[in-house]
N, C-alpha and C positions, 0 to 999 in steps of 0.2 A: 643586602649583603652585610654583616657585621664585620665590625671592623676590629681590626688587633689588637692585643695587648699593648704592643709596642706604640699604634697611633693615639690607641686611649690615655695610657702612660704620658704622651710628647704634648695632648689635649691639655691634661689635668696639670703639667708643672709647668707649660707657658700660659696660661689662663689664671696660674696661681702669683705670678709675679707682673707688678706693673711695669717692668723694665721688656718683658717678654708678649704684650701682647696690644693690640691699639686696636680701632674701631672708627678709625678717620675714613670718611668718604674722598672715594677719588672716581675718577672718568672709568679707569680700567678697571675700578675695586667699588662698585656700589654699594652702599650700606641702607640698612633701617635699621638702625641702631637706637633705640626709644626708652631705656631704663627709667625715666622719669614717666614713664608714662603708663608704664605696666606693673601691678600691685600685686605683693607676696599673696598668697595663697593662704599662709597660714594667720598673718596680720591684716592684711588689706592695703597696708603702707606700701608707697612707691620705692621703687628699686631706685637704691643711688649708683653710681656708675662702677664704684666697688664692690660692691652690693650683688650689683648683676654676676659681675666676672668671679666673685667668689663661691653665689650662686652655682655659675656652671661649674667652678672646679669641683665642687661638694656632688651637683648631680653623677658628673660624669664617674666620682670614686663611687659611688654609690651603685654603679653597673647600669646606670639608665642605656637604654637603646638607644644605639646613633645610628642611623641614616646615612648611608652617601651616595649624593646625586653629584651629577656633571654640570660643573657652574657655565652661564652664558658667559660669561665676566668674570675671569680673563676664560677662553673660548678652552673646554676642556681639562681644563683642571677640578679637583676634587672639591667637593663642599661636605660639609660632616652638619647634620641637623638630629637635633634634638627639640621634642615637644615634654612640653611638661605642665603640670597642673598652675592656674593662673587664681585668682578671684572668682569666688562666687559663679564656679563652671568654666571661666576661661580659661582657653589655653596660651600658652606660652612657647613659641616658634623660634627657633635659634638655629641660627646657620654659624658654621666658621670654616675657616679657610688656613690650612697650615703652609708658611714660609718657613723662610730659612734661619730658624731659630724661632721666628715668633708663631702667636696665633692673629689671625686678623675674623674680629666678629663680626659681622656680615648682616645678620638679622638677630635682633632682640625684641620683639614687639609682640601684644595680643593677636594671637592667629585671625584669619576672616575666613577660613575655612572651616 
């Protein structure tokens, strides 16, 4: 199902400010959060943790396809993912989860799919 102008919009300007988006693991909020670990595409260099989140803002202006699935965690609420071009044929797996103002990133890591 694609998703709206309006949640793409709410994606791109909380994911664009550090004050509006975080990527902390918790019990209710599991993360793979891995930017150091996962290398641009176009350099081979590893993603630094701004790096990533500026990443996705750029993907998502860019009109990439997001996905949403029903997260286990927290039970029923929405996840928004996006896959994208990683290294040398990898892919690149991103999850996120919109709150109440922010975004919380969920998954950033090399796909194993």
């Amino acid at each position: 199902m694609a998703v709206s102008d309006d949640i793409r919009k709410q994606l791109i300007q909380l994911a664009g400010s550090r004050r509006t988006r975080t990527s902390v693991f918790s019990a209710a909020r599991p993360t793979h959060w891995e930017p150091a670990s996962v290398r641009r595409h176009d350099t081979g260099e590893a993603f630094t943790p701004d790096g990533a989140w500026s990443h996705i803002a750029e993907l998502l202006a860019s009109g990439v396809e997001i996905e949403t699935i029903v997260l286990d965690k927290p039970p029923g609420r929405t996840g928004y993912v996006v896959l994208c071009d990683g290294w040398d044929g990898e892919t690149i797996y991103i999850k996120l989860e919109l709150g109440s103002g922010m975004v919380m990133g969920r998954s950033f890591h090399v796909s194993t799919k």
